[in-house]
N, C-alpha and C positions, 0 to 999 in steps of 0.2 A: 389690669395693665397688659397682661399677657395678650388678652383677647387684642387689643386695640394693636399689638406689634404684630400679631398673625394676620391682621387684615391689610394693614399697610404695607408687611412680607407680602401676600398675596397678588396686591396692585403691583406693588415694584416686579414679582419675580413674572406675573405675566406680560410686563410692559417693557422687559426684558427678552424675555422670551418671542414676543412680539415682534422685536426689533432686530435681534439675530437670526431667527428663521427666516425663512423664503416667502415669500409674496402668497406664490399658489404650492401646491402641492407637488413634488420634484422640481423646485426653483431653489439652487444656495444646495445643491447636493454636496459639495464639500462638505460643507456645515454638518453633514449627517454621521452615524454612525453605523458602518456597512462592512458587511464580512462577505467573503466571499467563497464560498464554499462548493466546488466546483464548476458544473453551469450556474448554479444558483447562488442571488443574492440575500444578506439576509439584513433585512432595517432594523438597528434597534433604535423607535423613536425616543424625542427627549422624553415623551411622558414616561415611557416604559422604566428609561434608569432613574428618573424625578421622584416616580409614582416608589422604587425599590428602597430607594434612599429613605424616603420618607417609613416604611414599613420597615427600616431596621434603627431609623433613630426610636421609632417607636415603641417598637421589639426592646432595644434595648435602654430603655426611657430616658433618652437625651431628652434634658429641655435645655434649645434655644427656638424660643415663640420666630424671633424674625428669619432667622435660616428654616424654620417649618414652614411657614408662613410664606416663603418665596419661594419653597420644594413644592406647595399647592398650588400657588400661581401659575407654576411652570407645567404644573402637570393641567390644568384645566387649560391652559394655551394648549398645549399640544394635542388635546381631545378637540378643537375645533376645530382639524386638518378633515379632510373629507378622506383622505391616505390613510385615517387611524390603524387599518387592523390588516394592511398591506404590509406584511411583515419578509414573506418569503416570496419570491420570484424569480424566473429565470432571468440572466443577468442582460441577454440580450433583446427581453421585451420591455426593458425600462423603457423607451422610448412611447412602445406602444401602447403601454399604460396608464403613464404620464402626459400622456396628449389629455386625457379629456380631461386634465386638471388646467389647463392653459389658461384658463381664466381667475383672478384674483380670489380669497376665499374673506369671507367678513370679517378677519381679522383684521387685513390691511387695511378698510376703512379705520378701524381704530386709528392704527399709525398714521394715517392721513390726515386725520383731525388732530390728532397731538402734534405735528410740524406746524399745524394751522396757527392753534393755537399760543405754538414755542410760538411761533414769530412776531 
C-alpha cells in the first residue's frame, strides 16, 4: 500500500510542481527562491529544498508514503528545468542568461495536454 501512495505522491507532487513553476526556465521568477548576496544572486531551486526535505524525513525515518511521494515528484519536476545547476550569478546578468531559455521546456507539454484533456 505504501508503495501505491508514493507513486500517486509522485504524479500529484510533479503535476503540481508543473503547474506553479514557469513555462521556460527564468519565467514566474517570483515563484523562485533567491538571495541576494551583494552583486550576486543565489537560486535555491525547488528540487534543491524538495530533494533536502526528503533526506531529513529520511534521516530521521518519517514515514508518510504520500508526503514522500510528492517531495519526489517535485524534485524530479525540477530536474527537468535546463537552469538545474545555475545556482550562483551575477544579479545583473539574469537577463543575459535567461534569454537562451526563452523557449518552453517539455514540461509545459505536459501541462498542455492535461488542460486538453480537463476540458
Amino acid at each position: 500500500m505504501q508503495t501505491i501512495l508514493i507513486i500517486i505522491g509522485s504524479i500529484l507532487g510533479f503535476m503540481i510542481s508543473s503547474h506553479v513553476s514557469g513555462h521556460y526556465e527564468g519565467h514566474k521568477k517570483e515563484n523562485g527562491l533567491f538571495f541576494k548576496v551583494g552583486e550576486y544572486s543565489i537560486h535555491i531551486h525547488h528540487y534543491i529544498w524538495t530533494g533536502l526535505i526528503l533526506i531529513f524525513m529520511f534521516y530521521f525515518k518519517m514515514e508518510a508514503p504520500t508526503i514522500i511521494g510528492i517531495l519526489i515528484g517535485s524534485t524530479i519536476q525540477g530536474l527537468t528545468y535546463r537552469d538545474k545547476f545555475i545556482i550562483i550569478y551575477k544579479t545583473k546578468d539574469f537577463a543575459k542568461i535567461y534569454k537562451r531559455f526563452q523557449k518552453p521546456h517539455w514540461g509545459t507539454h505536459i501541462r498542455r495536454h492535461a488542460r486538453i484533456i480537463k476540458k
